[in-house]
C-alpha positions in Angstrom: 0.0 0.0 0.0 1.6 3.0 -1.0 3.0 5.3 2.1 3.4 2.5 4.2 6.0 1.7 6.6 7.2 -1.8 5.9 7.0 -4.3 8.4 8.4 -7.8 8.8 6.4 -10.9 8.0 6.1 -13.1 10.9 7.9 -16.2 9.4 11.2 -13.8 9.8 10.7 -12.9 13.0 12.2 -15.9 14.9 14.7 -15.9 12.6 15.4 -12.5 12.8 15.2 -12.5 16.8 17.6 -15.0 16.9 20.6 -13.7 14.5 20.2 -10.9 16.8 21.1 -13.2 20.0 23.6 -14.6 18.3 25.6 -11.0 17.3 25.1 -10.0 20.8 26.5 -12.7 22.2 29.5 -13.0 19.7 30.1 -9.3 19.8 29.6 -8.9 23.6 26.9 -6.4 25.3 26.5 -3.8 22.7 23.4 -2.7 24.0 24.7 -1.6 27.5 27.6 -0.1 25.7 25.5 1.9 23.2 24.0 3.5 26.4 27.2 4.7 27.1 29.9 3.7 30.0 28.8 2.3 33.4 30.5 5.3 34.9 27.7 8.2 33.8 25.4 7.4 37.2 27.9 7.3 39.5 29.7 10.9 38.9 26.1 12.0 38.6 25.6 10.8 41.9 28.7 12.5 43.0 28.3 16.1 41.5 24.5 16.8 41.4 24.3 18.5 44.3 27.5 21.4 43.0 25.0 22.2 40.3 22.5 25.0 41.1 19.6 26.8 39.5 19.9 30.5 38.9 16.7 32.1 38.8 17.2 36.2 38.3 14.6 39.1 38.2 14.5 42.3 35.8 12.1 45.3 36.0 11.8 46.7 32.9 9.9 49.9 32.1 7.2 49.5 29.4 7.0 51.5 26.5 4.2 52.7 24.3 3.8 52.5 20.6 4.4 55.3 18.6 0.8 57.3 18.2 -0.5 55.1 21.0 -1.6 56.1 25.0 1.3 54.7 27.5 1.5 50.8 28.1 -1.1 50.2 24.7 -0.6 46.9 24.4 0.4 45.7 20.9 -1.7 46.1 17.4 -2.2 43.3 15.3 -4.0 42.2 12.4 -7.4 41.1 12.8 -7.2 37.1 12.5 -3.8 37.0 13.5 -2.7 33.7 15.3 -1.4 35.4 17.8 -4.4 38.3 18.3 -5.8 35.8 21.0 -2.5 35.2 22.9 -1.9 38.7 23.4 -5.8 40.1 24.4 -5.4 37.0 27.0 -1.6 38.5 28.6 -2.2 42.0 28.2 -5.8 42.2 29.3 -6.9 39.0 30.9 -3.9 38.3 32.8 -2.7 42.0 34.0 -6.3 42.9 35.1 -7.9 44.9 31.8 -6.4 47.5 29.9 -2.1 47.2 29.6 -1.8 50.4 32.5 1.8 50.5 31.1 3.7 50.6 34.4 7.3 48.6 35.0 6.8 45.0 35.4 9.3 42.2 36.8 10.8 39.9 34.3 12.4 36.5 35.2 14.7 34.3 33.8 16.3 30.9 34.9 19.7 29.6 34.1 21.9 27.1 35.5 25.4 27.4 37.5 28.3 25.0 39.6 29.6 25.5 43.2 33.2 25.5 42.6 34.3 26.6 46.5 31.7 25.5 49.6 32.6 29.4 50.9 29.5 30.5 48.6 31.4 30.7 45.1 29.6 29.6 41.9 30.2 30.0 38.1 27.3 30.5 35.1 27.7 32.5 31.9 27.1 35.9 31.6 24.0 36.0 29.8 22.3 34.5 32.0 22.4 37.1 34.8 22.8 40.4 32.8 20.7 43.0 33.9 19.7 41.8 37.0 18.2 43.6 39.4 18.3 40.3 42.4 20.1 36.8 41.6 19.0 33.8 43.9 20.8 30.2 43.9 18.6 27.2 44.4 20.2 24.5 45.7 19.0 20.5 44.0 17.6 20.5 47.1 15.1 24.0 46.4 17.0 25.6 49.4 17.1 29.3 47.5 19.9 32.0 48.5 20.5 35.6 47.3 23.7 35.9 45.2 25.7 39.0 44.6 28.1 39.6 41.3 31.6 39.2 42.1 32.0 40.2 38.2 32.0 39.1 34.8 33.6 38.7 31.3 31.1 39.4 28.3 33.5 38.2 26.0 33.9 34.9 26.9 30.5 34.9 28.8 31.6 34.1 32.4 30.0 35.3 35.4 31.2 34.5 39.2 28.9 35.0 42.1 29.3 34.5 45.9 26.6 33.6 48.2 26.3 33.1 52.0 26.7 29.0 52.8 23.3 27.3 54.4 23.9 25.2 57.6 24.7 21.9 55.9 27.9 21.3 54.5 28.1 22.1 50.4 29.6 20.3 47.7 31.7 21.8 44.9 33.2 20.4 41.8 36.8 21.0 40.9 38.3 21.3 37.4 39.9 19.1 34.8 42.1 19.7 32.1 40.2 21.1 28.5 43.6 20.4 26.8 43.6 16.7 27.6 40.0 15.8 25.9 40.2 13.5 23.0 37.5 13.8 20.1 34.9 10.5 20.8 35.6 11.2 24.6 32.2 10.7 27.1 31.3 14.0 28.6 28.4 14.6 30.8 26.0 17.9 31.2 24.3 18.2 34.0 22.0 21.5 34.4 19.3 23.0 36.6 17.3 24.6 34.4 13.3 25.2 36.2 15.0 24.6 39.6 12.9 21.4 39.5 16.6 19.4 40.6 19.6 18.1 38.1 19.1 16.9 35.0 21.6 15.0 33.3 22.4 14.1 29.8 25.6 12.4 28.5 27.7 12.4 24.7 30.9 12.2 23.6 33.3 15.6 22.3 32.2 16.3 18.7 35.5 18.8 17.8 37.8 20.8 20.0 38.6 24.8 19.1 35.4 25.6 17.6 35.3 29.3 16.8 31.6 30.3 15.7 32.6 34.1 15.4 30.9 34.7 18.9 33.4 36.6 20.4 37.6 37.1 20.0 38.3 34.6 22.0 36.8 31.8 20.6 37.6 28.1 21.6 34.7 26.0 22.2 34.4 22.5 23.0 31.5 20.7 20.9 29.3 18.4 22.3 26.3 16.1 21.1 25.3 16.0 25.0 21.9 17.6 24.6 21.8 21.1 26.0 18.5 22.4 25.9 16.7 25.8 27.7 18.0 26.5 30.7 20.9 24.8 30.8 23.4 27.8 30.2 25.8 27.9 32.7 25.3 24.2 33.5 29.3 22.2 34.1 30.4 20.0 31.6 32.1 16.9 33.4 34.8 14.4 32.2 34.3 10.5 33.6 36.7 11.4 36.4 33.6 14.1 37.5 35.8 17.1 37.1 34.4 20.0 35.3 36.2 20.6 31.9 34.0 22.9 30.3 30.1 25.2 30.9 28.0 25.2 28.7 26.9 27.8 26.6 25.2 28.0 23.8 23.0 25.6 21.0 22.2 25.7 17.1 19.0 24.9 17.4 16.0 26.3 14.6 13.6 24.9 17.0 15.3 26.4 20.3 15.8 22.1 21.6 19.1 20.1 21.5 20.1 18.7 18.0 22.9 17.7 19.5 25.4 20.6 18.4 26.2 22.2 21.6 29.5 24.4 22.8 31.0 25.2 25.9 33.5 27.0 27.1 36.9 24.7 27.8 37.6 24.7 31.4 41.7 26.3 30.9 39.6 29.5 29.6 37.0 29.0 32.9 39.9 28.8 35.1 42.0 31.7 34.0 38.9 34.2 34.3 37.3 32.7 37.5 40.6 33.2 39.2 40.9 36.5 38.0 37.4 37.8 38.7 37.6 36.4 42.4 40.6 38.6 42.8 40.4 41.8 41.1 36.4 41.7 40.2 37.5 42.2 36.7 39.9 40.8 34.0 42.9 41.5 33.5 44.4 40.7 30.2 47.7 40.3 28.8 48.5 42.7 26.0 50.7 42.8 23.3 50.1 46.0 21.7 50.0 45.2 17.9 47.2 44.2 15.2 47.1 41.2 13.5 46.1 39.7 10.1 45.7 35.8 8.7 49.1 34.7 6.7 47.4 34.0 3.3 49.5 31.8 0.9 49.9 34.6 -0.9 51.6 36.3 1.4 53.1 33.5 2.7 54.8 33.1 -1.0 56.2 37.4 -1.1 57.4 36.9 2.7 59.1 33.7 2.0 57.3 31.6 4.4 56.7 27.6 3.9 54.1 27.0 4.9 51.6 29.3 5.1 51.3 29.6 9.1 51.2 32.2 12.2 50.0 35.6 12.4 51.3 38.2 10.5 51.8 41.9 12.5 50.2 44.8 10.2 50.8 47.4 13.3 52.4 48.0 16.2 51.0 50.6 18.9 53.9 53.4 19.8 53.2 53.0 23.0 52.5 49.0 23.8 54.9 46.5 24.8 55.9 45.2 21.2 57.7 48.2 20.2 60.5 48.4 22.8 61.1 44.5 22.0 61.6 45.4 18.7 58.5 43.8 16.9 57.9 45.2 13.4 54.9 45.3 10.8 55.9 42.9 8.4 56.5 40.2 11.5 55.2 37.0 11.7 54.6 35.3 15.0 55.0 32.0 15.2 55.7 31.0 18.7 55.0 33.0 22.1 55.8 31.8 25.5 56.6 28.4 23.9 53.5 27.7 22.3 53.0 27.5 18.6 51.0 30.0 16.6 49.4 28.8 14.1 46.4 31.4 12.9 46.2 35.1 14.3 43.1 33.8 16.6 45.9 31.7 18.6 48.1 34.2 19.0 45.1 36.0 20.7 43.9 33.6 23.1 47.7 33.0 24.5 47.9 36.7 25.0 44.5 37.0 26.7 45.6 34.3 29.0 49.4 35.2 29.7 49.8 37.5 33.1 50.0 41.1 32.6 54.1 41.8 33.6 55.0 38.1 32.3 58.1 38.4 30.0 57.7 36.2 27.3 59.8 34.7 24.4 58.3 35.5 21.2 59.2 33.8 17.8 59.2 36.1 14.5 59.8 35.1 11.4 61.8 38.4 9.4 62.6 38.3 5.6 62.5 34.4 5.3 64.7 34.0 8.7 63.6 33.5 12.5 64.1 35.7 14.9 63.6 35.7 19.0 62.3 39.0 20.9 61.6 39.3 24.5 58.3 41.0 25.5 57.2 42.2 28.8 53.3 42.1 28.5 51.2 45.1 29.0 47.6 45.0 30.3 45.1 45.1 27.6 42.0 47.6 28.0 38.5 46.1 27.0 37.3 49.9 26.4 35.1 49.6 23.2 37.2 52.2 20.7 35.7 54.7 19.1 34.5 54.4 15.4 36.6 56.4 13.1 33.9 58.9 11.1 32.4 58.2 7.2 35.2 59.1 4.8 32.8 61.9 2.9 34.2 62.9 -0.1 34.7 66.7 -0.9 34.8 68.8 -4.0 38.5 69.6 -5.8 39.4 72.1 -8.0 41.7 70.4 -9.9 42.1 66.7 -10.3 45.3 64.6 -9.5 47.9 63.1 -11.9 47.6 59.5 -11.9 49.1 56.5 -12.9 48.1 53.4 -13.4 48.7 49.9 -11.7 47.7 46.3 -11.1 44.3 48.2 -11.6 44.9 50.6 -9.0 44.7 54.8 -9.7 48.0 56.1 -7.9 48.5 59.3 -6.8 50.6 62.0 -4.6 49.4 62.5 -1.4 48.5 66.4 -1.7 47.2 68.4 0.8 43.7 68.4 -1.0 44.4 64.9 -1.4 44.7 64.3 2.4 41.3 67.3 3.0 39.3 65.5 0.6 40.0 62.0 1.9 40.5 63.2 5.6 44.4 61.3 5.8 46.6 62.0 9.0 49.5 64.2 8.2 51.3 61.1 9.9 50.4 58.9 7.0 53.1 58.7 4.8 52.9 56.7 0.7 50.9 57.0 -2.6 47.2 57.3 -2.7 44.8 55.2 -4.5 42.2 57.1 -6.3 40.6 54.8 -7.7 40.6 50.9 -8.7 39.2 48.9 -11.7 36.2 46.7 -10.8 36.6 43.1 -11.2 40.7 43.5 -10.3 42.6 41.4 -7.6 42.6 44.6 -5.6 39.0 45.1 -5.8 38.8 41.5 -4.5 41.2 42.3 -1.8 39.0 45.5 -0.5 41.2 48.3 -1.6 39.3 51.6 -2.3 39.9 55.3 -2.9 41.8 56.8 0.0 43.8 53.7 1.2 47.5 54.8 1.5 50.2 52.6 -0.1 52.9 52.9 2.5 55.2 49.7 1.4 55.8 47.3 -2.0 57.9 44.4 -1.1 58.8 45.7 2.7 60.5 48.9 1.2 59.2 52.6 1.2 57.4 53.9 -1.4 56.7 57.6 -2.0 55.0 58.4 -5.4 53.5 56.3 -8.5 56.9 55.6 -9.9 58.2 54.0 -6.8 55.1 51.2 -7.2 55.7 50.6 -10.7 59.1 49.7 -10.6 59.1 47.7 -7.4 56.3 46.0 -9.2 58.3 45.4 -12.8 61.2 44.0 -10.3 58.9 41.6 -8.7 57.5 40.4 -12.2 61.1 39.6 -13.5 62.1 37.9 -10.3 59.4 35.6 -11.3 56.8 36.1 -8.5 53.6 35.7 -8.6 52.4 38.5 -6.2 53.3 41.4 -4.7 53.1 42.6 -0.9 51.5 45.8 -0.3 51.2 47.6 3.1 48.0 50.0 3.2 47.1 52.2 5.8 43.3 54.0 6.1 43.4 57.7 6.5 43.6 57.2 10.8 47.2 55.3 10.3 45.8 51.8 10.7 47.8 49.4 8.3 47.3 46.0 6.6 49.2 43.6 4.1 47.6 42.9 1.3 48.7 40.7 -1.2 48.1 41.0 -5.4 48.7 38.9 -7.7 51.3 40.2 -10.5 51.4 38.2 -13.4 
């Protein structure tokens, strides 16, 4: 019958039945196995009671709709799906008309004890904006919490509380750098502060970065994390906590089994640094960074195409005195290797701030060692530099013409017209032909050409023979060193031939 499902007759099922029996028992107990190891209940057992419920309330002021009296509840179509929800919450619920006063919010969100003084850990996101934080114990004994601090950009939050009478139990921390892909881990969560809930996979990838935040290093999980369970511990077999979960990709807001968390060497390093100072402090190097393409990798003589290549240094950070230089690329600091720009980040971010540190360069084709003393890093957002907004000339430029670029001198008007710092030193692209490598690469009118090949350049002519030198050496590209019109620089890499 079409649509179906097929079924088995019942002549095959004994037969079927017992080739089963007979895998089993040559093949051993695969069912228990596929349930996972024997060791899941017995760290459960163990750690439950470290893992808390954090339930938070918000008052939030309500605002009318434009044209609308204060507190108007919201206008939708007629027949909408949602027309009845909303008539039966705004007017039902909140007795009549939406008076349009400040209401309390909650949220709920799980956490870890990881010290029985009244010290717990949950992600950021989970208590921002709080006006009061409570901890429920598995137990539904509830306790006000206060902030100790937090790191949005890794979304960590610590908060102490005053112990109960009976004695607590808090987990300790493993080691995120020692989990294998395939391993067991276990999340356990309190989500509705209705007592743990556990569920148990293995470690999907290691190092994911989903473009969250800059210090991206998640540890992925088919353990289902659902609604609630943010700020939950992720446990190891040996019940140690190597990583808290975080976040889902979900379309229908339930675990499809691709969940991160945040590895427990990040966890460590911020915990320990927001129970003593009540804020991070950052190690920081004082340059700006960019990915070693292979075709840069091919102009800077660099086989193969690894670390992370320095396109500034601040005047006043801790590079300069060591005597790093745009043009740089790190491959190893404090011993560890550098791989991508993103690793060189996280080390730095995690180094102490006064630490001197050993850090690897690789200079025209040949390695180099500088010493750094690390600086502190300030999480101040910067400010954005204004629209370039382009101004009337009287007279236009003389131009030349390469690898589909418009060079010209930097001129005063030039420098008015395109609002360039007097500090910012090369030729000026006024132009550049759509469909080029350059286009490709983002240059526009007003970038600065400061460098061909690692030497100076000062007008058109300087480009075009560095260029015509790199052609007959036999290259295939040429690196460029731009700078915006507020000094910050970038390589950039074109093709040549």
């Amino acid at each position: 019958m079409p649509g179906a499902i097929p079924t088995l007759s019942r002549r095959l099922r004994p037969i079927v039945a017992a080739v089963g029996l007979a895998c089993a028992a040559a093949f051993g107990a695969a069912p228990a196995q596929a349930r996972g190891p024997d060791g899941i209940a017995d760290v459960a057992e163990r750690v439950i009671d470290a893992v808390v419920n954090i339930s938070t309330t918000q008052t939030i002021e309500a605002k009318a709709s434009p044209g609308e009296g204060k507190g108007a509840s919201p206008q939708l179509p007629p027949g909408s799906p949602f027309e009845e929800f909303f008539d039966d919450f705004f007017k039902n619920r909140r007795g009549g008309a939406d008076k349009g006063g400040p209401r309390k919010t909650n949220s709920l969100g799980s956490g870890f004890i990881v010290d029985t003084a009244g010290i717990a850990v949950t992600n950021n996101h989970v208590i921002a904006d709080a006006d009061e934080i409570n901890i429920i114990m598995n137990d539904g004994t509830k306790i006000k919490a206060e902030l100790v601090g937090v790191d949005k950009k890794t979304d960590l939050a610590v908060l102490k509380f005053k112990p109960p009478a009976k004695p607590l139990v808090a987990v300790k921390f493993g080691d995120s750098d020692k989990l294998r892909l395939g391993e067991w881990v276990i999340a356990i969560g309190n989500p509705f502060s209705l007592g743990g809930t556990v569920t148990a996979g293995i470690v999907s990838a290691r190092n994911r970065d989903i473009n969250s935040g800059p210090y991206d290093s998640y540890i992925q999980t088919d353990a289902a994390i659902n609604r609630g369970n943010s700020g939950g511990p992720l446990f190891n077999l040996d019940g140690e906590v190597i990583g808290v979960n975080t976040l889902i990709i979900s379309p229908s807001g339930g675990s499809i089994g691709i969940g991160f968390a945040v590895p427990s060497k990040t966890v460590i390093g911020v915990v320990d640094s927001l129970r003593q100072f009540g804020e991070l402090r950052r190690g920081w190097l004082g340059v700006r960074i960019q990915q070693v393409t292979d075709e840069i990798a091919e102009s800077l003589n660099i086989k193969p195409a690894r670390g992370a290549l320095i396109a500034g240094v601040e005047d006043k950070g801790p590079a300069k005195p060591a005597g790093i230089e745009p043009g740089d690329v790190v491959v190893k600091f404090d011993g560890k290797d550098i791989k991508e720009p993103k690793d060189l980040s996280r080390v730095v971010a995690d180094t102490a701030v006064g630490k001197a540190v050993d850090v690897v360069i690789i200079r025209r084709g040949k390695e180099e060692t500088k010493q750094v003393t690390l600086g502190r890093l300030d999480d101040g957002d910067k400010p954005v530099p204004a629209s370039v907004k382009s101004q009337p000339e009287a007279e236009k430029p003389v131009t030349q013409k390469a690898l589909g670029l418009d060079l010209a001198a930097l001129s005063k008007e030039q420098r008015t017209k395109y609002k360039i710092k007097d500090s910012v030193k090369g030729v000026l692209i006024t132009s550049v032909d759509t469909g080029s490598d350059a286009a490709e690469k983002r240059l526009g009118a007003g970038d600065v050409i400061v460098e061909v090949a690692q030497e100076a350049v000062s007008n058109a002519g300087d480009v075009k023979k560095r260029i015509e030198q790199i052609k007959k050496d036999g290259k295939k590209s040429v690196l460029l060193l731009v700078s915006n019109g507020d000094g910050e620089l970038r390589f950039v890499a074109l093709g040549v031939q």
